[in-house]
C-alpha positions as CSV (number, residue, x, y, z in Angstrom):
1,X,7.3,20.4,92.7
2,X,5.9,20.1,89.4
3,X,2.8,21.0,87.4
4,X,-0.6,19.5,87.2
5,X,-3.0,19.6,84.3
6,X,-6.3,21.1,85.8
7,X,-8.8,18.5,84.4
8,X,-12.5,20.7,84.2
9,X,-14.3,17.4,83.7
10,X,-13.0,15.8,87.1
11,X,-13.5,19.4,88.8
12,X,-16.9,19.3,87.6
13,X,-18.0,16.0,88.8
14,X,-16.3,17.0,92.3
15,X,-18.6,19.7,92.4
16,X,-21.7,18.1,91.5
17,X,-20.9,15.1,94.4
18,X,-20.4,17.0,97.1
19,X,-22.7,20.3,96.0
20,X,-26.2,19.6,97.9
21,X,-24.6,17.3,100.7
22,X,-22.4,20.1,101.5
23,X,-25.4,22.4,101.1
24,X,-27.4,20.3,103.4
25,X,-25.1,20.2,105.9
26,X,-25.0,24.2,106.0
27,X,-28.5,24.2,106.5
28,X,-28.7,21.7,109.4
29,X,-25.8,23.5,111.3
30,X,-27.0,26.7,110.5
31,X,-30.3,25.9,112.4
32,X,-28.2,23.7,115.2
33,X,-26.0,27.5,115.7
34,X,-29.2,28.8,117.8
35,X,-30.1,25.9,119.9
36,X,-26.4,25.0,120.5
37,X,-26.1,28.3,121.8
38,X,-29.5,28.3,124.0
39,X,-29.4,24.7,124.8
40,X,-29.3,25.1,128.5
41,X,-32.1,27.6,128.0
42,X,-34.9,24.7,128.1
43,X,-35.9,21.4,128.4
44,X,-37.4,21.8,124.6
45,X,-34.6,23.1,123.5
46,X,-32.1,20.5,124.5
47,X,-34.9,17.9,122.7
48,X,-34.8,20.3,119.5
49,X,-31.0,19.7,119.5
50,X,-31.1,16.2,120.3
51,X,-33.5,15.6,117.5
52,X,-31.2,17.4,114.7
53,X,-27.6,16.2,116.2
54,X,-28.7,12.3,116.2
55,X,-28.3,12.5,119.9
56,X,-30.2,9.4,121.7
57,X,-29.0,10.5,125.5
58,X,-29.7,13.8,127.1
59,X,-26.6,13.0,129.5
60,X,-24.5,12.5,126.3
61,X,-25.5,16.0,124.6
62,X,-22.5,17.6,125.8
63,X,-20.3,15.0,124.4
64,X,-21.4,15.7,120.8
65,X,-17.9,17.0,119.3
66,X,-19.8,19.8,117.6
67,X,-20.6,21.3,120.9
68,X,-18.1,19.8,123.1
69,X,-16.3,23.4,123.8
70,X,-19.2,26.0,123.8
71,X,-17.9,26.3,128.0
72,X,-15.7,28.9,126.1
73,X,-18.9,30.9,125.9
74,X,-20.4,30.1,129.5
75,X,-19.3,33.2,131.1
76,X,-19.9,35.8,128.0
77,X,-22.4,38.3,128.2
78,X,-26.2,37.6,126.4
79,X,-25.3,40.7,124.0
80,X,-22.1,39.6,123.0
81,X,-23.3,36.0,122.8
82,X,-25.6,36.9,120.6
83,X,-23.4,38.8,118.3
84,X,-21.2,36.1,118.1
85,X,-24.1,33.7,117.6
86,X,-25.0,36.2,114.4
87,X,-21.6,36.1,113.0
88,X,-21.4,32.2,113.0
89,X,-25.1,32.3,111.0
90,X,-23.6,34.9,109.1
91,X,-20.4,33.1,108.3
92,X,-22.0,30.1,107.2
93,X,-24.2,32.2,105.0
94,X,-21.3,33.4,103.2
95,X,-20.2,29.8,102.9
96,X,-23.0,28.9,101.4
97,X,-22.8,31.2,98.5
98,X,-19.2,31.0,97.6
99,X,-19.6,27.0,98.0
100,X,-18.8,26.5,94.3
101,X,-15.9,28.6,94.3
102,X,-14.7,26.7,97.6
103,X,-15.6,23.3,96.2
104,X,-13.4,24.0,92.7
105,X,-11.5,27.5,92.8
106,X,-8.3,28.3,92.2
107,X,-5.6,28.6,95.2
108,X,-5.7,32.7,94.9
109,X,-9.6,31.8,95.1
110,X,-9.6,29.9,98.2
111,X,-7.3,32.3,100.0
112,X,-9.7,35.1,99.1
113,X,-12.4,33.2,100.6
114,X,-10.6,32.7,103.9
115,X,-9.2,36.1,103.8
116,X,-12.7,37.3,104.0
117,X,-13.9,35.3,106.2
118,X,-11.1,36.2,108.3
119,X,-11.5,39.8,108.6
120,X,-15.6,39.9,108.4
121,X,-16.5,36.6,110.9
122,X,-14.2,36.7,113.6
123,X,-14.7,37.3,117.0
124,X,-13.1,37.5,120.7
125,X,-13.4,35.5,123.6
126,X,-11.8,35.3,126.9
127,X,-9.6,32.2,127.7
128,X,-9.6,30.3,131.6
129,X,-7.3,33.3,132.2
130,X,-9.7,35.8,131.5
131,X,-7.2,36.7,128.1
132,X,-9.1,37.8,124.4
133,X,-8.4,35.4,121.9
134,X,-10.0,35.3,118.4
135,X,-11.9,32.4,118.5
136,X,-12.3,31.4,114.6
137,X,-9.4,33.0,112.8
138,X,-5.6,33.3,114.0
139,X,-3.9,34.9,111.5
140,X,-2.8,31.5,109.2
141,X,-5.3,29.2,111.0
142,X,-8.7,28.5,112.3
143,X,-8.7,27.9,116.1
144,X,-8.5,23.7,116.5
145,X,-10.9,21.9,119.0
146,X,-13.4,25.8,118.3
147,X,-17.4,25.4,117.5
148,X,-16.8,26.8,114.3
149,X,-14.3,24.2,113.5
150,X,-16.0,21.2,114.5
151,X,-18.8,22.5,112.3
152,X,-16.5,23.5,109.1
153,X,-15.0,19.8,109.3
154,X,-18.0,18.0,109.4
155,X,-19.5,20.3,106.5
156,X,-16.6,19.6,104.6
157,X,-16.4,15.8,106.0
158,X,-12.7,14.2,104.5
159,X,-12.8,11.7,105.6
160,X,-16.4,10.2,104.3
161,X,-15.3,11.5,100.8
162,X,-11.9,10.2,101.4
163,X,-13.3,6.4,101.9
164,X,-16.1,6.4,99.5
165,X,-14.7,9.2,96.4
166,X,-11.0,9.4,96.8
167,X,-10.4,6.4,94.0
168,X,-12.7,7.8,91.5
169,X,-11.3,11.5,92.0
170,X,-7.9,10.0,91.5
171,X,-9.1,8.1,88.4
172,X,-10.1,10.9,86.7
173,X,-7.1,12.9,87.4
174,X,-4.9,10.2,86.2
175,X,-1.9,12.0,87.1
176,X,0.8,8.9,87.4
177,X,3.5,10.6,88.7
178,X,4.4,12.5,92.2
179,X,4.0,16.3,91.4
180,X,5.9,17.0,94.6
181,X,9.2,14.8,93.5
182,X,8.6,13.4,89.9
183,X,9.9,10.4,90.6
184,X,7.4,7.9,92.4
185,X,5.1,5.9,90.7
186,X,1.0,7.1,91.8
187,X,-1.3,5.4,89.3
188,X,-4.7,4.7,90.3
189,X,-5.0,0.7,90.0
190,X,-8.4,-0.8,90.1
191,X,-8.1,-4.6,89.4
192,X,-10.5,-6.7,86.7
193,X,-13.3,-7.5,89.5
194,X,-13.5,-4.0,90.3
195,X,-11.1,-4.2,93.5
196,X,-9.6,-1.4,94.5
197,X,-5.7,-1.8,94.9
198,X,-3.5,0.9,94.6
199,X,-4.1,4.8,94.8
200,X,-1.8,8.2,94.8
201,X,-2.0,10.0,98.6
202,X,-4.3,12.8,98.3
203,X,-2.8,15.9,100.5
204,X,-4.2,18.5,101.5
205,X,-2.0,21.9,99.9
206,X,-3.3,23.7,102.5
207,X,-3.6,21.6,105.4
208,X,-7.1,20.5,106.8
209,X,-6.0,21.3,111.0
210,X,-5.6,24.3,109.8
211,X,-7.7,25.2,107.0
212,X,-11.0,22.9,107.5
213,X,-12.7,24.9,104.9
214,X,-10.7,23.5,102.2
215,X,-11.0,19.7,103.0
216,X,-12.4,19.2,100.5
217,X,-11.6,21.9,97.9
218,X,-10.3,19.6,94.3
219,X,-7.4,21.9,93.6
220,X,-6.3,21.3,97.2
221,X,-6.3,17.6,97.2
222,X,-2.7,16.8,95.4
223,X,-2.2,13.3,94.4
224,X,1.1,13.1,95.7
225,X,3.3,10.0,96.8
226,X,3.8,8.4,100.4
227,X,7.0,8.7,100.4
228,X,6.7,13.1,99.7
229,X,3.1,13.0,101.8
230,X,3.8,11.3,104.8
231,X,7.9,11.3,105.4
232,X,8.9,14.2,104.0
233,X,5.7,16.4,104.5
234,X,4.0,15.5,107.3
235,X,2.2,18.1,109.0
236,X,4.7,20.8,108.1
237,X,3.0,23.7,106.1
238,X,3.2,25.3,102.7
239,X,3.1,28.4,102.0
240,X,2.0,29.5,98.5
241,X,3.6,33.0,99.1
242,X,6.5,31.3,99.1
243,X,6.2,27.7,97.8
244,X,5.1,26.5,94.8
245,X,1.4,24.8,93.9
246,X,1.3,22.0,91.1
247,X,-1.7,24.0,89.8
248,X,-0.1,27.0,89.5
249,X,2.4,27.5,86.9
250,X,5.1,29.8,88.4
251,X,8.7,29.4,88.7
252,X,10.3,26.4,87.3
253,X,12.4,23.6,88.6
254,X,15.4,22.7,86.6
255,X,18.6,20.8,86.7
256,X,21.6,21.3,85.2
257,X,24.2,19.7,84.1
258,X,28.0,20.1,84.8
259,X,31.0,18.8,84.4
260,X,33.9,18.5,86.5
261,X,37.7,19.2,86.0
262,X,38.6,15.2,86.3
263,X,35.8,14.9,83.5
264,X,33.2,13.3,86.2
265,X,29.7,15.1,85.6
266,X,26.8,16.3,88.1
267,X,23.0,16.5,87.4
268,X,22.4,19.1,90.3
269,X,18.6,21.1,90.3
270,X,18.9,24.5,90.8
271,X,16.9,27.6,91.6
272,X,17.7,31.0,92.6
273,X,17.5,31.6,96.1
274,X,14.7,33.4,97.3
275,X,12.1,32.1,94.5
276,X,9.3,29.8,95.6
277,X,11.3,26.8,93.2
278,X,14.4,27.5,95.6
279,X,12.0,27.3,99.0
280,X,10.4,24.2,97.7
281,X,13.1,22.5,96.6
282,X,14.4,22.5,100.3
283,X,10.8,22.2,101.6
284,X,10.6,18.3,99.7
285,X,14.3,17.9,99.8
286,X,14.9,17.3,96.3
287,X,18.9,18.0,96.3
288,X,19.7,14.8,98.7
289,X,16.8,12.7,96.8
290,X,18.0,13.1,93.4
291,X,22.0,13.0,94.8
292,X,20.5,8.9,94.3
293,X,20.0,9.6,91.2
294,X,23.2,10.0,90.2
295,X,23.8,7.3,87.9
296,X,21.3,8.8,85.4
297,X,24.0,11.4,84.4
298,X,26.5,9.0,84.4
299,X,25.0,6.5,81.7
300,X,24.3,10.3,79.9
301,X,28.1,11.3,80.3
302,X,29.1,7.5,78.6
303,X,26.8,7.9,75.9
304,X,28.7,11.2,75.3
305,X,32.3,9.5,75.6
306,X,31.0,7.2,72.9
307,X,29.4,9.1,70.3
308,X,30.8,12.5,70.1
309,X,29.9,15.4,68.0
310,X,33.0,14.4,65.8
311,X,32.1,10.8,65.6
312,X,28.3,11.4,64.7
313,X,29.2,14.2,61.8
314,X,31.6,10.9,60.9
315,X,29.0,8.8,61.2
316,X,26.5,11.2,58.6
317,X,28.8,11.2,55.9
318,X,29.6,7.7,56.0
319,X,25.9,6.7,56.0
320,X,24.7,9.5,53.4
321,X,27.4,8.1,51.2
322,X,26.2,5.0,51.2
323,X,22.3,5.0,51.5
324,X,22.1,6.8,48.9
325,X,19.4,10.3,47.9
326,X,16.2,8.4,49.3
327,X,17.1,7.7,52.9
328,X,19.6,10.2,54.4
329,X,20.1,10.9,57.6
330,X,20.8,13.7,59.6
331,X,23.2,14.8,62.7
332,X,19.9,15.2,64.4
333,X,18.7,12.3,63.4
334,X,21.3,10.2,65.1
335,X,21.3,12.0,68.0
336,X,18.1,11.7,68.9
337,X,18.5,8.0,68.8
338,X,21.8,7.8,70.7
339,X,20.2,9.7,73.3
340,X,16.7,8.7,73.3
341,X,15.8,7.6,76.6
342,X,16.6,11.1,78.0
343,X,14.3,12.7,75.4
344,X,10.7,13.2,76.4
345,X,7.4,14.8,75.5
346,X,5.6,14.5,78.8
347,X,7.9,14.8,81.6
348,X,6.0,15.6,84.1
349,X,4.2,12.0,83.6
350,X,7.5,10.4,83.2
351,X,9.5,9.0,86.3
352,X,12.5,11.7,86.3
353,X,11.3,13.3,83.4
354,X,12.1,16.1,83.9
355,X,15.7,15.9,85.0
356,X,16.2,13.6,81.7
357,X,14.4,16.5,79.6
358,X,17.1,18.8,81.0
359,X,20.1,16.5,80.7
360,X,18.7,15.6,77.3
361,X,18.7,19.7,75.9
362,X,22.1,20.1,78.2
363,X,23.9,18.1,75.5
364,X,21.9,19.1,73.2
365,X,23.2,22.8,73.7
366,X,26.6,20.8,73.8
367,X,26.9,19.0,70.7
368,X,25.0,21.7,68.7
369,X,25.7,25.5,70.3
370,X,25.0,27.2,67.0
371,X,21.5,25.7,66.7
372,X,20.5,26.6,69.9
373,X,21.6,30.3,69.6
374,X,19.7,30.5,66.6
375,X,16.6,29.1,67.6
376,X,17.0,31.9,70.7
377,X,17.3,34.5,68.5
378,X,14.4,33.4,66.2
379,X,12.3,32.3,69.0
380,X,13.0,35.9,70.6
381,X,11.7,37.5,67.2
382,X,8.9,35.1,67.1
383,X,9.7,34.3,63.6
384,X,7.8,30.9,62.7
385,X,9.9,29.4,59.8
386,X,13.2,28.3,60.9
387,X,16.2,27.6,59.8
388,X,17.7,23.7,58.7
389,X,21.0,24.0,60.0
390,X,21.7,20.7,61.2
């Protein structure tokens, strides 16, 4: 996985799009909480409800996926119904106010959010077997197919932003590269008559089943490629405790390069085991993905058979000799020409960037050891003038 540039400007027209309709739709299910609950109470009542949840036939009111399961609260008592009924208000309340933060916070933001919610809204019911469950929070999840879920997804309604917003957020992130593999190609393309042709995958870090709150949270929708999204992901899980999130600059992916005893040469990308760079380098598969990228290190090993340290310090003399004071050139000089497609200022917006960028200061530390060491050293002391050694 690699990084992201958090974009304020696209976080803060996320957040003014979806601030008041998100609001809105807190205060109508906040006021549907007490007649849902009651709605067998009274003829009134079940009109009230009607009214506010678009419903045309009584018969059909129980059909309404917001209150399709409150028979998990048929046999509970009216004092605990009611506290339960107090939490949800209460919960939603909290939502409210944090609504910013959830719409445009940070990952550590967004866990706090549900880490709070978790241990100050939950409550217990009793399954068909007469078993306590916690109906909102498990301990990783919010209970699937639960009142409190069918209202968190349609507060935080994916899929309307997903069919109406998802080409515009994308635009504006212009990231053109998959973050999860850095090598598939995710621009947003959006044709001369305004068609719309071509967009990245937008995932969900922290998956929506599971996590409905966050649907539509900007640093949780990735723009991530097909191929990572829907083969390779899926509906597995990350874990930031243990994974690694394009918006948060942790532990680094790197590959190295070796060679072997029969002078054949490897690109492998390594971590230590353990780190979140290790975990999600197995999580996306990079290691048999990049095995097919093989050939990259190859056309970098001929470059190296043909223009060796030897034969570019060969190659300075001759051509200082003979162009004269005005237009020398330098060891570096020439190799950054021989080996310019591996050298990059941007990889993470460069398909394989970033294995060329390492590849690329691999040989470097090859074909100039001395420089390297020395730039450590200054780099260490944090001196700011530098040597010319090449």
């Amino acid at each position: 996985m690699f990084h992201i540039d958090y974009k304020k400007e696209a976080a803060e027209w996320h957040k003014d799009l979806l601030h008041d309709t998100c609001i809105e739709r807190i205060n109508e299910y906040s006021n549907l909480v007490g007649l849902a609950f009651a709605k067998t109470s009274s003829h009134d009542d079940r009109i009230k409800f009607m009214e506010i949840s678009d419903i045309k036939d009584e018969k059909k009111l129980l059909e309404k996926p917001l209150i399709k399961n409150l028979k998990h609260y048929s046999n509970i008592d009216d004092v605990s119904l009611s506290d339960i009924e107090e939490r949800i208000g209460d919960m939603l309340s909290f939502i409210n106010s944090e609504l910013d933060n959830i719409l445009i916070g940070t990952p550590e933001q967004l866990l706090s959010i549900y880490k709070r919610i978790r241990d100050n809204y939950n409550y217990m019911i009793s399954d068909a077997d007469g078993k306590d469950r916690i109906e909102l929070y498990n301990e990783r999840s919010i209970t699937q197919e639960g009142f409190v879920f069918n209202i968190l997804e349609k507060v935080f309604d994916y899929n309307d932003y997903s069919s109406n917003h998802a080409y515009e957020l994308t635009k504006r992130l212009n990231v053109s590269i998959c973050p999860y593999c850095n090598r598939e190609y995710i621009d947003t393309i959006i044709d001369e008559n305004n068609k719309k042709v071509a967009r990245p995958d937008l995932d969900h870090y922290f998956g929506q089943k599971k996590l409905p709150l966050f649907r539509l949270s900007f640093q949780n929708l990735i723009p991530s490629g097909a191929i990572c999204n829907r083969s390779i992901k899926g509906q597995r899980e990350l874990d930031i405790n243990k994974h690694m999130h394009p918006y948060i600059k942790d532990d680094m992916i790197h590959f190295k390069l070796k060679m072997g005893p029969d002078l054949e040469i490897k690109c492998n990308i390594e971590a230590e085991e353990g780190t979140k760079a290790f975990n999600t380098i197995d999580f996306f598969k990079l290691k048999p993905i990049y095995s097919c990228h093989s050939n990259v290190a190859v056309k970098a090993f001929d470059i190296m058979k043909e223009y060796t340290p030897e034969y570019i310090a060969d190659l300075v003399r001759i051509l200082n000799g003979r162009l004269g004071q005005g237009r020398r050139t330098s060891k570096k000089k020439l190799f950054e020409i021989f080996f310019s497609e591996f050298k990059t200022d941007d990889p993470e917006n460069e398909m394989l960037g970033n294995m060329k960028s390492d590849i690329y200061n691999s040989i470097k530390n090859i074909y100039f050891p001395m420089y390297i060491r020395i730039m450590k050293c200054y780099t260490e002391r944090a001196v700011d003038k530098r040597p010319k050694i090449w």
